[in-house]
MDTraj code that builds the backbone (N, CA, C; nanometers):
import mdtraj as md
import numpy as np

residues = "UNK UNK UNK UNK UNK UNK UNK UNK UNK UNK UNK UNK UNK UNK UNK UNK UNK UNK UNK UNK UNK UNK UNK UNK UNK UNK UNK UNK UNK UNK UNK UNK UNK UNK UNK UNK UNK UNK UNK UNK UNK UNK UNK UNK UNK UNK UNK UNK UNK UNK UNK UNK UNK UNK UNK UNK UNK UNK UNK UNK UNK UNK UNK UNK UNK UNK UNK UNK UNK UNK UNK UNK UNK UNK UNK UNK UNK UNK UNK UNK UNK UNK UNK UNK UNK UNK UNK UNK".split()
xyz = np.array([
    [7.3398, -2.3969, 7.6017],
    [7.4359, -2.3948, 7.7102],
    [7.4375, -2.5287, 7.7849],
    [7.3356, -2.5497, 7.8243],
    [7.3057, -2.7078, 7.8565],
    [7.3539, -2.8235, 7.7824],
    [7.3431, -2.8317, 7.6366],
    [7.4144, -2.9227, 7.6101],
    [7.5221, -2.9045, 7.5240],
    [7.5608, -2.8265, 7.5869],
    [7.7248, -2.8005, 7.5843],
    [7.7780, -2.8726, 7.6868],
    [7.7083, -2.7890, 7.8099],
    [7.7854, -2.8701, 7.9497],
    [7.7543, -2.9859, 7.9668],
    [7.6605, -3.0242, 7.9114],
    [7.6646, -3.1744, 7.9180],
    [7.7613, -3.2770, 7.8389],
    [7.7731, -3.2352, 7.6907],
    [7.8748, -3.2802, 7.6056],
    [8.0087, -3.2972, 7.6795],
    [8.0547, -3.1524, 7.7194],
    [8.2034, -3.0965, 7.7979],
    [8.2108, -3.2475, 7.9214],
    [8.0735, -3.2527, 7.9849],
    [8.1136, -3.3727, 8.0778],
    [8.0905, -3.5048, 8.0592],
    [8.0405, -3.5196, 7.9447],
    [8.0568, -3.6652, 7.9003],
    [8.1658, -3.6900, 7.8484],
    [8.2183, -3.6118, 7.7890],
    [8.3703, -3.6361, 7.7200],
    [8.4776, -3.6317, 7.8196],
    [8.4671, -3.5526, 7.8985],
    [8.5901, -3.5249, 7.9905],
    [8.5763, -3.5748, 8.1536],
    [8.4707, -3.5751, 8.2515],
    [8.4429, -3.5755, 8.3318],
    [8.3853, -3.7334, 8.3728],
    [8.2698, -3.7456, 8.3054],
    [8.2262, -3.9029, 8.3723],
    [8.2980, -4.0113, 8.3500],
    [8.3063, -4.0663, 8.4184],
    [8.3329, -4.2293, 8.4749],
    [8.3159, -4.3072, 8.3109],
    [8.2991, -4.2372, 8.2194],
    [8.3053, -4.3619, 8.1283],
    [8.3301, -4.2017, 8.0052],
    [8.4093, -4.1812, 8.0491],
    [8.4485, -4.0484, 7.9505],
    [8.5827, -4.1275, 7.8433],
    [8.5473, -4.0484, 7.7541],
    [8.6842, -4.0811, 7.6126],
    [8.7847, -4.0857, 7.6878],
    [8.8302, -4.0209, 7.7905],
    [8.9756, -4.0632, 7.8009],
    [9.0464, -4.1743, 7.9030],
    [8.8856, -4.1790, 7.9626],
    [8.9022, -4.3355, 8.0113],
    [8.9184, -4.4405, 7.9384],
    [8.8119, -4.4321, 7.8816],
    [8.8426, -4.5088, 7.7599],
    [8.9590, -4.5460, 7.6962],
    [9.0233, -4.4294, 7.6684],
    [9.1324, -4.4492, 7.5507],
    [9.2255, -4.5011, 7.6639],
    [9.2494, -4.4616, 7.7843],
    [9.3768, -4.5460, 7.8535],
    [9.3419, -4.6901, 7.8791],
    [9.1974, -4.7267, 7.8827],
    [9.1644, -4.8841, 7.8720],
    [9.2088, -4.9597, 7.7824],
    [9.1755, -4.8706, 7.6566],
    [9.2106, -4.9401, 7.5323],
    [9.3352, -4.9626, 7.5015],
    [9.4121, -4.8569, 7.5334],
    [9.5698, -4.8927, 7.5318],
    [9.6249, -4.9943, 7.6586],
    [9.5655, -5.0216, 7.7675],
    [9.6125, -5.1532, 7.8641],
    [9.5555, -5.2761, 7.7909],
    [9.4492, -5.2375, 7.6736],
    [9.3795, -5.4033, 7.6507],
    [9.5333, -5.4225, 7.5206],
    [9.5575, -5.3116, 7.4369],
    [9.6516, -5.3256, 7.3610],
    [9.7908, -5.4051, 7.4190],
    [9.7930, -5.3122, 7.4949],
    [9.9508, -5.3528, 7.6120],
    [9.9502, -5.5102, 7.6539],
    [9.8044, -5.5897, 7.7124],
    [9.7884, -5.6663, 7.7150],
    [9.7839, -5.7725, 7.6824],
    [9.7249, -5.7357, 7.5447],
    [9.7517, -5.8438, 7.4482],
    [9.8997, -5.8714, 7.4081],
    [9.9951, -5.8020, 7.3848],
    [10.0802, -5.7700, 7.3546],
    [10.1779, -5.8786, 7.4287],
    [10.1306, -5.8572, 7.5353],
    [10.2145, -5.9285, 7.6381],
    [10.1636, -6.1027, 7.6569],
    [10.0239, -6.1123, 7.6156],
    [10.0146, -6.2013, 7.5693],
    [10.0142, -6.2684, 7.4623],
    [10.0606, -6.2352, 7.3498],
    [10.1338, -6.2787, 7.2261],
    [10.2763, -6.3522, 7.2922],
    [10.3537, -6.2437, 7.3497],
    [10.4817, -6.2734, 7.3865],
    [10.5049, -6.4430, 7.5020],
    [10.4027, -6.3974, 7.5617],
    [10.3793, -6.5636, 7.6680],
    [10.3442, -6.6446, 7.5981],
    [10.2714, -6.6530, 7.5006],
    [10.2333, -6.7990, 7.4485],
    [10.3566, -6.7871, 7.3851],
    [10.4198, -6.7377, 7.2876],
    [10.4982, -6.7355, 7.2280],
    [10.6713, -6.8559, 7.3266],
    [10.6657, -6.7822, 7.4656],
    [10.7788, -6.8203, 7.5125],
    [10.6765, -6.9519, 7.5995],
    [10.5950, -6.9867, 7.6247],
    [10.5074, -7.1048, 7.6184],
    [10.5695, -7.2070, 7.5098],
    [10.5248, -7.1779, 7.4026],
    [10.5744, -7.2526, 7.2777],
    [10.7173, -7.2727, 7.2732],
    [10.7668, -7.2127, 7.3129],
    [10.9382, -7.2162, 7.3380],
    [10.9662, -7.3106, 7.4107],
    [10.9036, -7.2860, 7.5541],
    [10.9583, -7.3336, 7.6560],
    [10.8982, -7.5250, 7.6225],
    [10.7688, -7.5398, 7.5099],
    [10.7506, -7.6866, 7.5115],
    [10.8316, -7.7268, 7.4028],
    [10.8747, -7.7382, 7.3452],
    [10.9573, -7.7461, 7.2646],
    [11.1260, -7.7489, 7.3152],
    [11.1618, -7.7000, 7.3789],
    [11.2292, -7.7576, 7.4664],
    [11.2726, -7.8843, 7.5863],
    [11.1285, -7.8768, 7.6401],
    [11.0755, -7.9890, 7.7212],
    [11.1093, -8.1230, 7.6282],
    [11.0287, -8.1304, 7.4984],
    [10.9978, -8.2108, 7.4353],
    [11.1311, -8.2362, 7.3718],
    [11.2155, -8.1970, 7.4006],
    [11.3623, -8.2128, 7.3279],
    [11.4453, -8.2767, 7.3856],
    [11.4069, -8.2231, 7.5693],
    [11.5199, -8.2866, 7.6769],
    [11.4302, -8.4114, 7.7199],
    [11.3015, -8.4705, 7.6530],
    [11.2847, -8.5791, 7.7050],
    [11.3701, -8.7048, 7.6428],
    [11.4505, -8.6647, 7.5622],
    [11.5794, -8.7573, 7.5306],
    [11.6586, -8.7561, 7.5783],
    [11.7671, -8.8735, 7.6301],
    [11.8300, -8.8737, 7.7191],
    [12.0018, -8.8187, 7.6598],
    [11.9788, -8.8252, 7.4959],
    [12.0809, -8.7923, 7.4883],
    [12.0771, -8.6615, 7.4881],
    [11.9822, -8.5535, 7.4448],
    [11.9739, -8.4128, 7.4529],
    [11.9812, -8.3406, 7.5816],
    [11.9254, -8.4124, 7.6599],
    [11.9449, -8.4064, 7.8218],
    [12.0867, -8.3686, 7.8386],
    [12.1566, -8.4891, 7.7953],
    [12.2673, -8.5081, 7.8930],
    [12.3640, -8.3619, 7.7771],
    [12.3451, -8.3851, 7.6246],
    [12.3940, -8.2496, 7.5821],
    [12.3257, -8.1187, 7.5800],
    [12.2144, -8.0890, 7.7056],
    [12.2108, -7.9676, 7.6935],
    [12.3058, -7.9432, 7.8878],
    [12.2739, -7.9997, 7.9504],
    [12.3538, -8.0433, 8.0821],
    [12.5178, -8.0481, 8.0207],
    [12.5429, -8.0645, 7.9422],
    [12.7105, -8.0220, 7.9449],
    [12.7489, -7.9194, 7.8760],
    [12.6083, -7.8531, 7.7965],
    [12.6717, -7.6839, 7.7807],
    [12.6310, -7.6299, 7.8168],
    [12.5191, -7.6068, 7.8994],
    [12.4570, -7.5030, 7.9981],
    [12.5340, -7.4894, 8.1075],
    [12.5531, -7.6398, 8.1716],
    [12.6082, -7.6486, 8.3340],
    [12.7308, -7.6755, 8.3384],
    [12.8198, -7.7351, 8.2515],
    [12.9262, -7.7617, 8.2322],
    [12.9612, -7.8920, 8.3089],
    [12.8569, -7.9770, 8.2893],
    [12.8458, -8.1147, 8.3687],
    [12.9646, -8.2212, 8.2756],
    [12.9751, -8.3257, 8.3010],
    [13.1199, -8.3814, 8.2897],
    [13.0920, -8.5409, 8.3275],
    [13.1259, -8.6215, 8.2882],
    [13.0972, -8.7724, 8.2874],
    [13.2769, -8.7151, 8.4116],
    [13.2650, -8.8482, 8.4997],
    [13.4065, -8.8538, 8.5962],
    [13.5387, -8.8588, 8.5124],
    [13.5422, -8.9273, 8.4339],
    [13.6873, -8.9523, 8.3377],
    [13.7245, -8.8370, 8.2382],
    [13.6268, -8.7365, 8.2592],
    [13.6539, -8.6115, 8.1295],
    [13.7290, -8.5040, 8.2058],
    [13.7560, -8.4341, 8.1621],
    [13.8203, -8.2945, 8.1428],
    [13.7338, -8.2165, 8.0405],
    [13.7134, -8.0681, 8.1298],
    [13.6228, -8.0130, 8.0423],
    [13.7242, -7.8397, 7.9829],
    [13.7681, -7.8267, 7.9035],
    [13.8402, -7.7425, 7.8610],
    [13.6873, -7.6009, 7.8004],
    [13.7147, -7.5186, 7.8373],
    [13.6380, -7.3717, 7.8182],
    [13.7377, -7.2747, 7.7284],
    [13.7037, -7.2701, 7.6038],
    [13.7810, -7.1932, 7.5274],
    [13.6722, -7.0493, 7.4655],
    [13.7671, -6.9555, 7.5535],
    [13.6892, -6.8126, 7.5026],
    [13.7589, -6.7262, 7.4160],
    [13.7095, -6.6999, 7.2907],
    [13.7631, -6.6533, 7.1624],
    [13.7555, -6.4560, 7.2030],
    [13.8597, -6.4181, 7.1697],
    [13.9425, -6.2614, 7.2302],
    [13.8087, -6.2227, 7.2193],
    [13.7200, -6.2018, 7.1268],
    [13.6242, -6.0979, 7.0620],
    [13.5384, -6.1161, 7.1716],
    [13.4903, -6.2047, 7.2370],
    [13.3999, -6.2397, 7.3142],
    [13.4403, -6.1949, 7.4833],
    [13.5726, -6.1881, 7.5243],
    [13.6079, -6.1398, 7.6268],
    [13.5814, -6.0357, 7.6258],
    [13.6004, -6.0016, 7.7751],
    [13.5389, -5.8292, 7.7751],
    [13.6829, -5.7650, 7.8572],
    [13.7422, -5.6795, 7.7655],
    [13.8153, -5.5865, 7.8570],
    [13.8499, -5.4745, 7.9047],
    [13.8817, -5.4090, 7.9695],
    [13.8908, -5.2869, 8.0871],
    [13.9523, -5.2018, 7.9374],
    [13.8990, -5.1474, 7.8353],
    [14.0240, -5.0594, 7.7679],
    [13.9302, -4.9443, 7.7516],
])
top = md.Topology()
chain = top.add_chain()
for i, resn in enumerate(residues, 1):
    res = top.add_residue(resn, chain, resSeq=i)
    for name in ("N", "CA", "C"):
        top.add_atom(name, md.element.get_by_symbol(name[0]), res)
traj = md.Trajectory(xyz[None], top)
């Protein structure tokens, strides 16, 4: 009977019971997870850096992101039907 109830509360009851456990183990999972994804957009984000330290990539990622414009240009925005969104 005794170590029954003892079993019953090591598994279920104490502070370092299986099902503590198992929700730890699934935040260390979750965790990692999420850190795969950051280095990942880390690596992204230098690789980028390292792209706009040219002045010409600079200045062409600045005229399709921002729609930036040397003074003498005209900047024409052409949106193809499929891509509009409409009320139907």
């Amino acid at each position: 009977m005794v170590s029954v109830f003892f079993i019953v509360w090591m598994l279920f009851f104490d502070t370092n019971s299986y099902r503590i456990l198992w929700s730890l183990e699934s935040k260390i999972d979750d965790l990692e997870q999420q850190k795969k994804e950051l280095i990942r957009q880390i690596d992204e984000d230098r690789l980028i850096i390292q792209k706009l330290s040219d002045s010409i990539e600079l200045e062409k990622f600045g005229r399709e992101q921002y729609y930036l414009k040397k003074a003498d240009e005209d900047i024409f925005i052409v949106e193809f039907r499929d891509s509009v969104k409409t009320s139907s």
